[in-house]
TIGU-807804 format. One line per 2 residues: number of its first residue (from 1); for each residue z, y, x of C-alpha. Coordinates in Angstrom, 3 decimals, m for minus. Layout:
NUM> Z Y X  ...
# end
This chain:
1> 2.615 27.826 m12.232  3.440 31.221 m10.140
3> 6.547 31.688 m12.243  7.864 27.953 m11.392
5> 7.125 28.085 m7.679  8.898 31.628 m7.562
7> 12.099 29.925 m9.502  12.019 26.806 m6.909
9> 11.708 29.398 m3.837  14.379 31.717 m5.162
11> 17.188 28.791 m6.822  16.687 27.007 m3.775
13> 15.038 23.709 m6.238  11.817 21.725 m6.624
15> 8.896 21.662 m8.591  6.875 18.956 m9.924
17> 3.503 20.618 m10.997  0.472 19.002 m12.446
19> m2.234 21.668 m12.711  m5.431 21.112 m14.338
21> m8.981 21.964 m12.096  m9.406 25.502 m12.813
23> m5.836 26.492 m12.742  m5.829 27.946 m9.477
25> m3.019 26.111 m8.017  m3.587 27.158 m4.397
27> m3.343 31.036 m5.403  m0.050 30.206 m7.376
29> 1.697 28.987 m4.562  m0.006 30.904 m1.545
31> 1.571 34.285 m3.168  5.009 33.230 m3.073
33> 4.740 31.473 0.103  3.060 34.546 1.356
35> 5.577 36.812 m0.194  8.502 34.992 1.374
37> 7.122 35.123 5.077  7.021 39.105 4.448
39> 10.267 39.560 2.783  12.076 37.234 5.306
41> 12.540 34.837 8.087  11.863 31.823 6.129
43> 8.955 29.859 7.159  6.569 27.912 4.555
45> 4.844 24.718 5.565  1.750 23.764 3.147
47> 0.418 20.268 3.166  m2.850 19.036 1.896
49> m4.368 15.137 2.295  m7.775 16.626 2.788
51> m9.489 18.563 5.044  m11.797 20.527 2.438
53> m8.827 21.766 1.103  m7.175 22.849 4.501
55> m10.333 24.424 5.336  m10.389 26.381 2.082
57> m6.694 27.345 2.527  m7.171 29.093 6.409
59> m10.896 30.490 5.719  m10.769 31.646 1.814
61> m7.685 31.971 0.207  m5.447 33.050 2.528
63> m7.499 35.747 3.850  m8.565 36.397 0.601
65> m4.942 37.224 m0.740  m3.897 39.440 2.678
67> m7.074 41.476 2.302  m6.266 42.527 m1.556
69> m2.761 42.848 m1.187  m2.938 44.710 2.330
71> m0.388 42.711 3.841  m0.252 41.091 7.308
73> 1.401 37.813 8.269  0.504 35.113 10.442
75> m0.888 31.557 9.178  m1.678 29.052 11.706
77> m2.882 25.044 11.331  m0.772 22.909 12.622
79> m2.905 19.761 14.561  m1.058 17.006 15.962
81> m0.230 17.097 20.065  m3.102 14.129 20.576
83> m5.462 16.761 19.539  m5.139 18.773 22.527
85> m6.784 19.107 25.246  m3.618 18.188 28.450
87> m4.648 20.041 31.211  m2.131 18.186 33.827
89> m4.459 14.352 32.871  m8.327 16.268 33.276
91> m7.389 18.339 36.684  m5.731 14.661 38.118
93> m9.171 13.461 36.591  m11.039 15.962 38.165
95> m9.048 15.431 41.833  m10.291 12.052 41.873
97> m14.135 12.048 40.304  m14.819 10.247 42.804
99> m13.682 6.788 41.411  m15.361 7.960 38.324
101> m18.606 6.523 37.342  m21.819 9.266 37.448
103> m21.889 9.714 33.704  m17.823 10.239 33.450
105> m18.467 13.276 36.436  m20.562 14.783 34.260
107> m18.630 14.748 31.363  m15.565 16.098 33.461
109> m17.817 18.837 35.178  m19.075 20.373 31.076
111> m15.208 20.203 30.309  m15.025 22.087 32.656
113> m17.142 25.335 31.491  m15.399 24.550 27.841
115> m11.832 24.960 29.109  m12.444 28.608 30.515
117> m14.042 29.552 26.890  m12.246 27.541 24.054
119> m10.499 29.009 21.372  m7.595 26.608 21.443
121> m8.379 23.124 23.868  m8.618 21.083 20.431
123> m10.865 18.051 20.020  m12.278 19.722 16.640
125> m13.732 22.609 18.842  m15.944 20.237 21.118
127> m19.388 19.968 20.584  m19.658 16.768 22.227
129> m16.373 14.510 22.897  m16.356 12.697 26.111
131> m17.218 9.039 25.068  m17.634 7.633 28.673
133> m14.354 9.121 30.470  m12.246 8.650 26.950
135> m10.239 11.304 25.084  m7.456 9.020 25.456
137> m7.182 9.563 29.144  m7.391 13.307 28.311
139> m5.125 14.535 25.484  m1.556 15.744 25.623
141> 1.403 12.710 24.846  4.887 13.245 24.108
143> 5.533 9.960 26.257  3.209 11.650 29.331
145> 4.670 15.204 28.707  7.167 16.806 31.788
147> 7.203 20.071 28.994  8.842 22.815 31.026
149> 8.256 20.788 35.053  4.016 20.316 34.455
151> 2.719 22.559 36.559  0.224 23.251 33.795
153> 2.414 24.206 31.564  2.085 28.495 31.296
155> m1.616 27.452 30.662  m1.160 24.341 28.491
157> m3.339 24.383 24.939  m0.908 22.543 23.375
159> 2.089 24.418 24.060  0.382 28.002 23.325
161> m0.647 26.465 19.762  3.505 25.403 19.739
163> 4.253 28.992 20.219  2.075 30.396 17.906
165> 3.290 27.999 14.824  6.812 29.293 16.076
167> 5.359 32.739 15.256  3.861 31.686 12.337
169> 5.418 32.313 8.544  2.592 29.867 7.094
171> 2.044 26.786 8.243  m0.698 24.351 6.900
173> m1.006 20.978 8.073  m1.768 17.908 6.371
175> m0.257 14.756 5.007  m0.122 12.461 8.184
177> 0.829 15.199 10.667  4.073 15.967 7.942
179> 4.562 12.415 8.225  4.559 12.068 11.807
181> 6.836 14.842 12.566  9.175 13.607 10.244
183> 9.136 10.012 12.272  9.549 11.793 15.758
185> 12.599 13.719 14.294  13.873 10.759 13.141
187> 14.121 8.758 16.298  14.869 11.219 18.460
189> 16.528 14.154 16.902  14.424 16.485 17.898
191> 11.983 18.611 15.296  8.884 16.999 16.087
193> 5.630 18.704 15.807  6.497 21.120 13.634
195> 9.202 23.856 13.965  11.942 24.704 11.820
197> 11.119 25.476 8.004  12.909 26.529 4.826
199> 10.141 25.731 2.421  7.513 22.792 1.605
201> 3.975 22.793 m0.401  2.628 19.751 m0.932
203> m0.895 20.038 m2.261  m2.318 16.523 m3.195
205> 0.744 15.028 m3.336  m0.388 11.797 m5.553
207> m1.781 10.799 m2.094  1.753 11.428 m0.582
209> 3.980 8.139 m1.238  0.824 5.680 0.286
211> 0.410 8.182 3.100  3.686 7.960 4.071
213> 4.145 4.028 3.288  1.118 3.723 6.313
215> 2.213 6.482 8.355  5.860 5.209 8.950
217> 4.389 1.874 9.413  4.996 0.347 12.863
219> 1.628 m1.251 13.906  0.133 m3.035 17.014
221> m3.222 m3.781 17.746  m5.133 m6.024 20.529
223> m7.637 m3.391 21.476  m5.024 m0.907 21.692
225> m3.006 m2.910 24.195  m6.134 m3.644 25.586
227> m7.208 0.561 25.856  m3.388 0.878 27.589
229> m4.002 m2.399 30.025  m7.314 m0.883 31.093
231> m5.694 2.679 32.147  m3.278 0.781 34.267
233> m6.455 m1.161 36.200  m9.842 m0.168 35.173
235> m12.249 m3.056 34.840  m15.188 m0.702 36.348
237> m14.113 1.977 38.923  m10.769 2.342 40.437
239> m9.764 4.985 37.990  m6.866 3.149 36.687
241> m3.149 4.229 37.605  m1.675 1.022 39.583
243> m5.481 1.568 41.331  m4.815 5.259 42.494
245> m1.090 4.092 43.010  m2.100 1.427 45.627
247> m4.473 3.360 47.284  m2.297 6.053 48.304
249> 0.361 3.286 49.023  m2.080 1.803 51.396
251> m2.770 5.192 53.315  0.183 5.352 54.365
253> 1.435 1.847 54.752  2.987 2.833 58.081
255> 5.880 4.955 56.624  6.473 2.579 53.654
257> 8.617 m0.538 53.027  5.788 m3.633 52.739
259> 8.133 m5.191 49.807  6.557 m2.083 47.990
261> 3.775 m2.443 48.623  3.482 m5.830 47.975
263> 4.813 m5.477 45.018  2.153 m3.064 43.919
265> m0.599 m4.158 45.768  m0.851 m7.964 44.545
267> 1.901 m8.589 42.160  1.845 m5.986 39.405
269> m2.421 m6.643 39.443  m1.592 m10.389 39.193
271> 0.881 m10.004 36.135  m1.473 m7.574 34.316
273> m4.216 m10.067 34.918  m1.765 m12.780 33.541
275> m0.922 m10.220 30.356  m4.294 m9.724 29.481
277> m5.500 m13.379 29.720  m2.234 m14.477 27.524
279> m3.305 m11.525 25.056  m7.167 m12.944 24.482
281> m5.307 m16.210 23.915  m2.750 m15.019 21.619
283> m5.461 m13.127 19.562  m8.406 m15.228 19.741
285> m6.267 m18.388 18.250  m4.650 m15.908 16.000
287> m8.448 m14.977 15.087  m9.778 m18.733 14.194
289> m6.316 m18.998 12.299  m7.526 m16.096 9.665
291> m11.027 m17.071 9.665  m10.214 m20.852 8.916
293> m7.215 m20.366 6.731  m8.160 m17.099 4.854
295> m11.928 m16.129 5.156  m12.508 m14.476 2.409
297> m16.437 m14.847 1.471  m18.361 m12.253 1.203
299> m16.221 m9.868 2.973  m15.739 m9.425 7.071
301> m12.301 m7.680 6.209  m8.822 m9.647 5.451
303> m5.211 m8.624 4.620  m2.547 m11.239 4.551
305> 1.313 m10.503 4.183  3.200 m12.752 6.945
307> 5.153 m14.851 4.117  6.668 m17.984 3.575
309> 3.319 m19.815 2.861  2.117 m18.391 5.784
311> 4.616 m19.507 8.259  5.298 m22.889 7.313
313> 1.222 m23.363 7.760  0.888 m26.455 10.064
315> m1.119 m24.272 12.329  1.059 m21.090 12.195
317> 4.064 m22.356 15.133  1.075 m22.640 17.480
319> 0.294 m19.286 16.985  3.888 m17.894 17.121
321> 3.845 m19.853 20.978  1.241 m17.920 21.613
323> 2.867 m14.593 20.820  6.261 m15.437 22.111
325> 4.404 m15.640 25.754  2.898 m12.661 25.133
327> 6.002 m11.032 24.535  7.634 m12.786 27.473
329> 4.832 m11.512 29.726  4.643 m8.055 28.444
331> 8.623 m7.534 28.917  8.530 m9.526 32.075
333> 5.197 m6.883 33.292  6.969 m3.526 32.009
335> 10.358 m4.563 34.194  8.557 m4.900 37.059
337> 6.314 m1.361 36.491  9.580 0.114 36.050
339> 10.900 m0.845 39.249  7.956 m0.423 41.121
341> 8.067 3.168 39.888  11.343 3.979 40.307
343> 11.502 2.317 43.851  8.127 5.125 44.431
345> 10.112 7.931 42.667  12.466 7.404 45.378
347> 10.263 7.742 48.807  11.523 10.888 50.485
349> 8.220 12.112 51.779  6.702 15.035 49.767
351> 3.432 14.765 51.138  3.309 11.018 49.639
353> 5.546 11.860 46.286  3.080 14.855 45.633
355> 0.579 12.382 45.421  1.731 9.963 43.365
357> 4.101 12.625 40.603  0.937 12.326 38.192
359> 0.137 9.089 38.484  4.313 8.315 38.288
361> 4.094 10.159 34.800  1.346 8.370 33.360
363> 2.637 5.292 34.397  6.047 6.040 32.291
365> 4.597 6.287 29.387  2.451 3.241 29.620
367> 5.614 1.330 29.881  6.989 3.094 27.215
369> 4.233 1.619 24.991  4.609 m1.609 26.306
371> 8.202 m1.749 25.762  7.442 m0.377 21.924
373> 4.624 m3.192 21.569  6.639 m6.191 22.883
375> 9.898 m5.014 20.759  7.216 m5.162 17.456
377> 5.493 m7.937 18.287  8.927 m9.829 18.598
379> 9.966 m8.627 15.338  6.956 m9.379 13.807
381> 6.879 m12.949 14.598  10.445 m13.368 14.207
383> 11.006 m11.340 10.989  13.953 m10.663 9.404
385> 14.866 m11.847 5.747  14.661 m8.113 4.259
387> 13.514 m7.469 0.550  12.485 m3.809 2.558
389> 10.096 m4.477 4.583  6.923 m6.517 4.497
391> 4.770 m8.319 7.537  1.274 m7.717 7.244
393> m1.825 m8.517 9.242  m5.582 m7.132 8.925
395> m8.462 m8.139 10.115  m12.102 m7.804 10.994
397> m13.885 m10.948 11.808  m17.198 m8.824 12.517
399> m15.086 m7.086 15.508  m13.831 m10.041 16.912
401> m9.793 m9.617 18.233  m10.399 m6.017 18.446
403> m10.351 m5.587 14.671  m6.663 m7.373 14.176
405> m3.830 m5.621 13.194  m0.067 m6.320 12.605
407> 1.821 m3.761 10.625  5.896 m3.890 9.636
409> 5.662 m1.482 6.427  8.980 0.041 4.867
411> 8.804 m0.652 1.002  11.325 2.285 0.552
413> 9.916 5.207 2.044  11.392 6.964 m1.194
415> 14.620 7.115 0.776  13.513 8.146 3.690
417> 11.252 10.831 2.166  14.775 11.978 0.386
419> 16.934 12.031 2.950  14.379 13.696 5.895
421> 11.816 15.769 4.000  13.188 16.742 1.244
423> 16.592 17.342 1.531  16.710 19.634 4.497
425> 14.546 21.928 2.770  15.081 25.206 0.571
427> 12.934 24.523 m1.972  9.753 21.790 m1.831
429> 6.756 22.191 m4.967  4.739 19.074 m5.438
431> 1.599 19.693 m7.335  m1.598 18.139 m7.742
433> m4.243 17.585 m10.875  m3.041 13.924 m11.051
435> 0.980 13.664 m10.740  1.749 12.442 m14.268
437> 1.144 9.663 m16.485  1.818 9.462 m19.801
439> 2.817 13.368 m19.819  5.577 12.379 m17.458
441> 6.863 12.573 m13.734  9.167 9.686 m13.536
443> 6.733 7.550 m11.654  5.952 10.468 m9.421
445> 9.112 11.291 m8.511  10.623 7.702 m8.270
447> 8.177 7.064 m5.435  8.995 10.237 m3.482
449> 12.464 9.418 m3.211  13.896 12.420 m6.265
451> 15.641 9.782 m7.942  18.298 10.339 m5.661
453> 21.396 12.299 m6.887  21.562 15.130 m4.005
455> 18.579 15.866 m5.428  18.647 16.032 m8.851
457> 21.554 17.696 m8.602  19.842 20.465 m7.106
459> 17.390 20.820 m10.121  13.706 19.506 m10.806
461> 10.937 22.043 m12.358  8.662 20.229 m14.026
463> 5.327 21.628 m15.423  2.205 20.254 m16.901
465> m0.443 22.912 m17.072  m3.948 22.072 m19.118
467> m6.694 22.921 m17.746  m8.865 26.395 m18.814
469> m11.938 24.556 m19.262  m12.747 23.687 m23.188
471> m13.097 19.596 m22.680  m12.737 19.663 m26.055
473> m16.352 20.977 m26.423  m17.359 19.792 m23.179
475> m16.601 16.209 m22.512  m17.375 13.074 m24.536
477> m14.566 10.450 m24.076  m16.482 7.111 m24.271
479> m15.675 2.945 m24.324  m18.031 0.310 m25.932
481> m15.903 m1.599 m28.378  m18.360 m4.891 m27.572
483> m18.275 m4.984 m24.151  m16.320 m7.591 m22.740
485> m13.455 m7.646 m20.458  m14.020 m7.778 m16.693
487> m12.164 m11.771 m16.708  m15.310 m12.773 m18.967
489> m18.145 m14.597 m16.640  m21.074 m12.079 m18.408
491> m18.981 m9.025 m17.679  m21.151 m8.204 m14.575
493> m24.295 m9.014 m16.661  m23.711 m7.125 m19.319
495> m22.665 m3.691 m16.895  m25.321 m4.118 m15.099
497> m27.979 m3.814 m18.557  m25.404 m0.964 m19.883
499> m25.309 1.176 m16.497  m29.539 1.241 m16.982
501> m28.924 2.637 m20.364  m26.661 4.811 m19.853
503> m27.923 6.663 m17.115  m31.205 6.129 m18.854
505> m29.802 8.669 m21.427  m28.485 10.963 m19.154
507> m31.740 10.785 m17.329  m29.621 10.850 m13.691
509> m27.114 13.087 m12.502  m24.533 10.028 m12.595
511> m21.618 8.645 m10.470  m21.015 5.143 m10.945
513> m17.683 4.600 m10.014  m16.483 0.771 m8.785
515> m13.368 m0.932 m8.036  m14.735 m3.400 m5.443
517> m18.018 m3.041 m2.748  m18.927 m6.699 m3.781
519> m19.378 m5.516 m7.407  m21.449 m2.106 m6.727
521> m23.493 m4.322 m4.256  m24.536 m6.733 m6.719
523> m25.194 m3.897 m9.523  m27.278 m1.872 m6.765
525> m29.513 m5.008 m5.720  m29.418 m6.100 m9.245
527> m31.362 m2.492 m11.006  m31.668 0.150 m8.511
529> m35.761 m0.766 m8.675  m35.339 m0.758 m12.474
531> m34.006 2.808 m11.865  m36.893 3.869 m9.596
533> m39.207 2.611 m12.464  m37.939 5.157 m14.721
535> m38.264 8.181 m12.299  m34.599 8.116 m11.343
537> m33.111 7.992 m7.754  m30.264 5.594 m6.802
539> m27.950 6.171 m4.208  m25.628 3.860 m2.810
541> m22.052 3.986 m0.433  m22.523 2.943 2.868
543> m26.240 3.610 2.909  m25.954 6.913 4.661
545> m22.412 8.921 5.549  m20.564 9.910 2.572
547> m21.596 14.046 2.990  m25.540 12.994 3.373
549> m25.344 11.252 0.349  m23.223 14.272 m1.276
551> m26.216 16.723 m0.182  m28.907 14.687 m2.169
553> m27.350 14.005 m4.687  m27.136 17.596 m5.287
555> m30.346 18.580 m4.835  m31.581 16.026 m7.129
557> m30.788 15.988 m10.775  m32.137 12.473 m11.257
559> m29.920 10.656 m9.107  m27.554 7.788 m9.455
561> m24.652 7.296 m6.799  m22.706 4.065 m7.005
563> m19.629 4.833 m4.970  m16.033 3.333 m4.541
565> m12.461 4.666 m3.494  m13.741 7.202 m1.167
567> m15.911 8.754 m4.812  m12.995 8.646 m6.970
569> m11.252 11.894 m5.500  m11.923 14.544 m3.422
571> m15.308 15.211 m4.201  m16.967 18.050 m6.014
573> m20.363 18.347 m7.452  m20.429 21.374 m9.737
575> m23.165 22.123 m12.194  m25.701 20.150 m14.153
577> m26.004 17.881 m11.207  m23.209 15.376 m12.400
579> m23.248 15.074 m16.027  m22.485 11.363 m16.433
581> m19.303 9.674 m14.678  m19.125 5.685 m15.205
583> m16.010 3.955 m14.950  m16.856 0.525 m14.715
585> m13.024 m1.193 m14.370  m9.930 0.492 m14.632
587> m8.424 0.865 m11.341  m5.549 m0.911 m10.879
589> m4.278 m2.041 m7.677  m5.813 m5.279 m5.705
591> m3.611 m8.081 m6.779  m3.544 m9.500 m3.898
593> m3.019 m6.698 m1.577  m0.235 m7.514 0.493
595> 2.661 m3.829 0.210  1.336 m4.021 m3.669
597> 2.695 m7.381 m4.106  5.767 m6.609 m2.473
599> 6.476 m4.073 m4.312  5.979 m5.633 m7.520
601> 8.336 m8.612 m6.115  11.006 m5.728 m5.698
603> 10.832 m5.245 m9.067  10.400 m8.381 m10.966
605> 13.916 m8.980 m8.964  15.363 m5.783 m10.415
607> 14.736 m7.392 m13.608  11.438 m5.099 m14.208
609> 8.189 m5.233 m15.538  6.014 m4.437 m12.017
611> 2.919 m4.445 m14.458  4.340 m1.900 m16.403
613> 6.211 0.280 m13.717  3.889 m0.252 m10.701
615> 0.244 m1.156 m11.806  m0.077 0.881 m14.436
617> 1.169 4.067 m13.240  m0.923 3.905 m10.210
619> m3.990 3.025 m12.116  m3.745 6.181 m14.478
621> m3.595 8.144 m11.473  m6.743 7.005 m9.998
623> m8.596 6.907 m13.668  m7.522 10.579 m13.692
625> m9.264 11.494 m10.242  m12.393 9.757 m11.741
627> m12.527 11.852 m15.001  m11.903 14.635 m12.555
629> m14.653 14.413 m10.950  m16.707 15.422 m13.896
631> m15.470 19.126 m14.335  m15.529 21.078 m11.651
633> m16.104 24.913 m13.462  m15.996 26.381 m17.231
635> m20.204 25.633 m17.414  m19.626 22.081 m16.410
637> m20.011 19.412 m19.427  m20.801 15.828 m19.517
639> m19.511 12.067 m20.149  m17.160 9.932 m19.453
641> m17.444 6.343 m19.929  m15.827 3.384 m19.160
643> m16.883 m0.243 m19.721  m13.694 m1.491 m19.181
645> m12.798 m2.500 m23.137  m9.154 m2.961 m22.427
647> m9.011 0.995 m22.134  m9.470 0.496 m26.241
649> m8.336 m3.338 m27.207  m5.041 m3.546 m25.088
651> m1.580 m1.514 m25.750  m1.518 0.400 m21.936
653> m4.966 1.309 m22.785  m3.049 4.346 m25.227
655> m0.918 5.107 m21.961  m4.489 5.895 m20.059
657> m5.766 7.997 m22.778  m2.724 9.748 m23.597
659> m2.847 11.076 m19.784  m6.350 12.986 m20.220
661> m7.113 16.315 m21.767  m8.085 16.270 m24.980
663> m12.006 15.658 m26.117  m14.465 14.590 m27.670
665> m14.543 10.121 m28.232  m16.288 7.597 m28.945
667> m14.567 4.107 m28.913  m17.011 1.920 m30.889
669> m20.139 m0.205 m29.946  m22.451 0.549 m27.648
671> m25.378 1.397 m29.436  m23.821 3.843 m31.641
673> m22.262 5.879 m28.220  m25.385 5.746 m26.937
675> m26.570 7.739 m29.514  m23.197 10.085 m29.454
677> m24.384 10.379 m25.864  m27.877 11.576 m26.784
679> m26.545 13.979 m29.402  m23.810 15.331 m26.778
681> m26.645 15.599 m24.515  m28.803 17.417 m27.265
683> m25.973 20.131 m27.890  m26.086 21.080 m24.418
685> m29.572 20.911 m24.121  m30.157 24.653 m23.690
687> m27.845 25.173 m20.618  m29.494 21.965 m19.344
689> m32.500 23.140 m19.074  m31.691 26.824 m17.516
691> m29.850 24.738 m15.106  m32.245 22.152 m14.327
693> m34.989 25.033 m13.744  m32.929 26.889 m11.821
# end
């Protein structure tokens, strides 16, 4: 793996890499990443999705590697602007506490004591964030950013973090922040967040394609509009900006046209009371129109595309009135900030402009947003006929409008991953224990945008590296032969009797792995007391947060965690702990997920098989983060089993196999791999006991 990242560094190429746990993959790359920072003026961005892994990165292995070798060289992690603290918004806070309630004061006056001893003004090194004032009304925006003019700006957190990443060789950052600078540079031109750089890591990079399908989304929400109406005039206080901008207008009246203040006083307030009342209308009947037409029992959440069917609903052109208002109103209510702002940009006294220059700032942006939320909105409910793009809206009845979203989602971020991440760079190495199926890239590299011929041309490494660890010896590769497919009305019955005996076997130290809540619900309620009755302890998602339940589970041998997509990757439970890992359905997509069935509609008209080239490729990435979870370090053994019978009885089933390291199976019914179990158990029996008495 070192050798291929050092030929895509030094030939100027890319590297697909699929590196077994236990590999090492984060020393391979950190050494020639490392090497090059030394040896030149190249700079090395490295991406991860996670934060474990970031954290690993900055506090063990990089430190680790500069230590031993001797060398010294900058490495810095790269947060997003929003994460900082802007100095500019709390001291204009802090001038005017007094229209602050008592419980916002407070919070301004311990920010205060944290500002003079922070390491870096980020929201991660807070104890305590400040709930009541809002770290939206605090944090640095590129919209709400004078850069070089803020009189703040030889102190400013985010700006000495900027300069240290410009002094930086090693940059780590993660997924969404890569994605985000690559929008701003888009757009505008500019570099974004991130400075100039030669070379790209991406760690994790299965997660990469539906990061960046979500991250280059446009979206618009009601309670974000709402969050952005409320800063103009707060609902309690007089903290909002058209609130301080009247105020001062009013002091000194005398020297000021009465057209302006007019204008500010009664008629912007009356237009963003009119904007806000036509946004609870637009939502709320938008609201009863999902809950009527789409509830979906059993389930507060919803995710619709905006498609034919749902446009020619008899009920839908009501809604769309509704919207076109809004976006009427919200245009109509950004012209007029505008020109009440410029027309106070303009007054020539400096005791009054002093006054007003941060409120005049603030203000810009808001109508900056405004103008971005009106332009989507109008696309949205106006779309365009585009086989590119697809119209979707979520919802959460349980949070009333507040929970609705509209997203426009880009089908072909490939292209756009091509063209502005890739491309520009020296080299870029893609690696990650889960990139291939089927011993191949193509899927992988078809959704990053490398079937492209600029880049091709330029050469593709691609390695598949087995892991060190002997699954051969150590894993047992299980499917009953009589269990019936998930379609079949007893399926749930039958899973729910075979998880008892199964995990009866291992005695514990299980993760049940599901496809749906609704299904691990009804298992849970259906045997968790059969599983007390046999000395065994279940755990289940959503219960307690996801690192509580973690922390039992590994200080109990006997337990039983039925998780869903956030315990199919990223977690890691060395050690006798986890010896059993249930699949109970193989994990492909939600059929009726709204950018999946796009998708699969792009191909179908390419004359494709979206089963095929879509579904099944992404589900033999996920199945491979399950298994994964099972091995974690050369002592590690256990089982695998799914009770999906199609892994066995249908022809993709081979493709799903075929992408595992080789070991130890048992395809065949489930009475006879119970006992393979118990025998597989029985080999290991000595370690398991050293382990469990440990």
């Amino acid at each position: 793996m070192l050798q291929a990242i050092i030929t895509a560094f030094n030939e100027r190429t890319f590297a697909f890499i699929e590196a077994g746990t236990g590999i090492g993959k984060s020393l391979a790359y950190l050494l020639p990443a490392i090497l090059n920072g030394i040896e030149s003026d190249g700079r090395c961005v490295i991406s991860t999705h996670t934060i474990t892994l970031q954290e690993q990165l900055l506090q063990k292995d990089i430190p680790f590697i500069l230590e031993t070798l001797g060398y010294d060289l900058s490495a810095v992690l790269v947060k997003g602007m929003g994460n900082y603290l802007c100095l500019r918004k709390y001291y204009d806070l802090l001038d005017h506490a007094s229209l602050q309630s008592i419980d916002q004061q407070t919070e301004l006056a311990q920010l205060e004591d944290w500002i003079q001893t922070t390491s870096d003004g980020s929201l991660s090194d807070l104890e305590t964030v400040p709930k009541k004032v809002g770290w939206e009304k605090l944090n640095c925006e590129s919209d709400a950013c004078s850069f070089v003019k803020c009189p703040q700006y030889s102190n400013c957190f985010f700006f000495r973090a900027r300069k240290k990443c410009k002094d930086a060789k090693l940059l780590v950052a993660n997924h969404h922040l890569l994605l985000a600078d690559l929008q701003m540079a888009d757009s505008d031109g500019q570099n974004g967040i991130l400075p100039e750089y030669e070379h790209l890591i991406i760690d994790e990079a299965h997660t990469l394609e539906d990061i960046a399908t979500r991250s280059l989304a446009n979206s618009v929400s009601a309670q974000y509009i709402l969050r952005k109406l409320n800063e103009l005039v707060a609902e309690r206080g007089g903290s909002g900006k058209l609130q301080r901008l009247k105020k001062v207008l009013i002091e000194h009246e005398d020297s000021l046209e009465h057209e302006l203040i007019e204008q500010v006083c009664d008629d912007l307030f009356a237009e963003k009371r009119m904007t806000q009342s036509l946004l609870f209308e637009a939502y709320i009947a938008l609201g009863d129109f999902l809950e009527q037409s789409y509830s979906n029992s059993g389930s507060n959440e919803g995710k619709i595309a905006l498609d034919d069917p749902t446009r020619s609903h008899p009920e839908f052109d009501n809604i769309k009135n509704f919207f076109t208002q809004l976006v009427q109103q919200i245009k109509g209510f950004t012209q007029s900030l505008g020109s009440a702002v410029e027309r106070c940009s303009e007054i020539s006294d400096s005791q009054i402009t002093k006054k007003l220059q941060n409120v005049i700032i603030d203000t810009k942006s808001l109508i900056n947003f405004f103008e971005k939320t009106a332009n989507i909105l109008q696309d949205f409910f106006n779309p365009e006929e585009s086989q590119h793009k697809v119209y979707v809206i979520e919802w959460n009845s349980s949070r009333s409008l507040s929970g609705i979203r509209m997203l426009i989602i880009k089908l072909n971020v490939s292209d756009i991953l091509a063209k502005n991440l890739f491309s520009p760079r020296s080299s870029a190495t893609l690696c990650s224990a889960t990139l291939s199926h089927n011993k191949e890239f193509a899927f992988a590299k078809k959704q990053l945008g490398f079937q492209c011929e600029e880049l091709k041309n330029r050469g593709i490494i691609e390695k598949l590296l087995e892991s060190p660890f002997d699954y051969k010896e150590k894993v047992l590769l299980a499917a009953p032969s009589d269990m019936p497919e998930p379609r079949f009305p007893n399926y749930n019955q039958v899973l729910c009797e075979n998880i008892v005996r199964a995990v009866k076997t291992s005695q514990g130290g299980a993760f049940i792995l599901f496809t749906s809540y609704s299904t691990l619900g009804h298992c849970y309620d259906k045997i968790a007391e059969q599983l007390i009755s046999q000395g065994l302890l279940p755990l289940r998602q959503g219960d307690e947060n996801r690192n509580t339940l973690l922390n039992i589970f590994k200080e109990n041998s006997n337990s039983v965690l039925f998780g869903t997509d956030t315990f199919w990757e990223g977690i890691d439970v060395p050690g006798f702990n986890l010896r059993l890992v249930i699949i109970t359905k193989l994990p492909f997509p939600v059929p009726s997920e709204p950018i999946f069935q796009a998708k699969c509609k792009q191909l179908e008209a390419e004359g494709k098989s979206s089963f095929m080239e879509y579904s099944v490729p992404k589900a033999i990435v996920k199945f491979k983060q399950g298994f994964g979870r099972l091995i974690r370090t050369k002592n590690d053994f256990g089982t695998i089993l799914c009770f999906d019978s199609r892994l066995i009885n249908k022809a993709y089933g081979r493709l799903f196999i075929n992408s595992l390291p080789l070991s130890r199976r048992s395809f065949e019914p489930f009475d006879k791999v119970l006992m393979k179990m118990q025998d597989f158990y029985d080999s290991n029996r000595e370690w398991s006991v050293t382990e469990s008495n440990r």
